[in-house]
C-alpha positions, 0 to 999 in steps of 0.5 A: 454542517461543518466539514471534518478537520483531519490531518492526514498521514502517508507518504507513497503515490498511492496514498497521495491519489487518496490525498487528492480525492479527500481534498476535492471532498466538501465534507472533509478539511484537509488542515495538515499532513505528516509524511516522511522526510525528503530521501535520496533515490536513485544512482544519482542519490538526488534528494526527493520529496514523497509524493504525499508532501508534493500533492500537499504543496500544491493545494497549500496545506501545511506539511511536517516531515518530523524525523522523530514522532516526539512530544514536541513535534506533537505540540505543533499537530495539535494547534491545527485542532484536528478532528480525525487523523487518516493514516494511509501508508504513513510508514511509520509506527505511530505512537499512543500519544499520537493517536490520542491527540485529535478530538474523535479518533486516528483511523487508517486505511489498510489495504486488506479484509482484516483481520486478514493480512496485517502488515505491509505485505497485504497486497503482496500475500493476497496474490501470492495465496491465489486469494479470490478477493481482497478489499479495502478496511477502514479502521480505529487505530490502536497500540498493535499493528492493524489490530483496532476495531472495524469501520468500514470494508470494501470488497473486491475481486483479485484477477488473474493477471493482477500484479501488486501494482495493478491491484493496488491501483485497484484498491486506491480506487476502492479506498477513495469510493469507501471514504467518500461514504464518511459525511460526517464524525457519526458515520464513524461511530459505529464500529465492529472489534475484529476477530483476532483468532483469525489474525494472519500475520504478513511477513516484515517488508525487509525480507522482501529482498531482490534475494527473496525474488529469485525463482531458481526454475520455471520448470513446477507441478503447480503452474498456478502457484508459481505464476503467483508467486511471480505477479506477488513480487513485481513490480518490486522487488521484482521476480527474476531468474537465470537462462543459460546464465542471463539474468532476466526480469520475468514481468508477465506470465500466464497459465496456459491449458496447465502450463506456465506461459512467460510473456515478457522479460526484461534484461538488466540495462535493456527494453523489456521485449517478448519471451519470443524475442529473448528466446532468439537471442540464446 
């Protein structure tokens, strides 16, 4: 059996882990991969390739960083002859064209039950909703935003202390064990329409704003919904308050017998140190 030809479209790290499971798999060609273009980051404004385009430089697979998803970029994704394109985190609305141009389909890989959840901020709403579970989905993609039908779904359970870090770290793994199932086009095949009256909406990624992560007091009723709110918004952009003044990063907290406990802080420019240490230091 002749291994799936896919071309692949991400840009972060996580996405980039899934990139590498997919390259070890024996039933999948890796022919190509699409991902943002080179960005400045950092103070220094140093011009920085995404992690998908350096896992592909290393294994040799052709990369393209096209500012504009054109037709005349689009001529060059159709001579690798893909049969499936894999979105995970391109970042980018991918246009009908596009998704039309392998020989089977263009699927993604979203990071939440769907119809649950759609949009950028799934792992970020499941935490901040006290959710038990989430999991991972693999779908047909469509004109509207994680609206296609359902290929496959992974469950997995939320913990108490995970942030959208740890969770989606998590879910990566769950996404690579979820993958491996696929041995060949049939197996995506069969398909389920997802339920669009029990759609929720995420909010857009820009009202994610170091504004939006302020949280004017730890003093709450609800010791529970707060200590969410915070594990949502870090790492980034990073739940913060003030102290007599000093801002603070709130980096871990816990409910204790019905009590929000703060476990690590960390001051602007400083070492993160224990709220124990901090609290020496007003």
């Amino acid at each position: 059996m002749k291994p799936i030809k896919l071309v692949y479209f991400g840009t972060p790290d996580f996405s980039a882990t899934i990139l590498s499971s997919l390259i070890k798999d024996k039933n999948i060609d890796v022919v190509g991969i699409v991902t943002q273009p080179d960005k400045p980051v950092g103070r220094k404004r140093t011009l920085t390739t995404a992690p998908v385009a350096q896992v592909a430089t290393k294994n040799n697979i052709p990369i393209f960083k096209p500012t504009k998803l054109d037709q005349s970029n689009l001529q060059h994704i159709k001579l690798l002859q893909a049969d499936i394109f894999l979105v995970a985190a391109y970042g980018q609305i991918i246009p009908q064209s596009w998704l039309d141009a392998p020989k089977t389909t263009t699927l993604n890989i979203h990071f939440s039950l769907l119809p649950k959840y759609r949009g950028a901020l799934c792992v970020s709403e499941s935490i901040r909703n006290q959710d038990q579970e989430t999991g991972v989905t693999l779908m047909e993609m469509d004109a509207k935003l994680d609206h296609g039908p359902i290929i496959l779904q992974k469950k997995l359970t939320i913990s108490d202390d995970d942030d959208v870090a740890t969770l989606t770290k998590k879910l990566t793994q769950k996404a690579i064990l979820l993958i491996s199932n696929i041995n060949s086009l049939q197996d995506i095949k069969s398909k389920t329409n997802q339920d669009h009256k029990k759609a929720i909406n995420t909010p857009s990624l820009k009202t994610r704003t170091r504004q939006s992560a302020f949280i004017p007091t730890l003093e709450t009723s609800n010791p529970k919904k707060l200590h969410a709110l915070i594990r949502s918004l870090n790492p980034e952009p990073g739940a913060w308050t003030k102290i007599n003044g000093q801002e603070i990063k709130l980096l871990q907290t816990k409910v204790t017998n019905g009590k929000l406990e703060i476990i690590t802080v960390q001051i602007p420019g400083k070492n993160p140190i224990s709220w124990q240490q901090f609290q020496l230091r007003l």
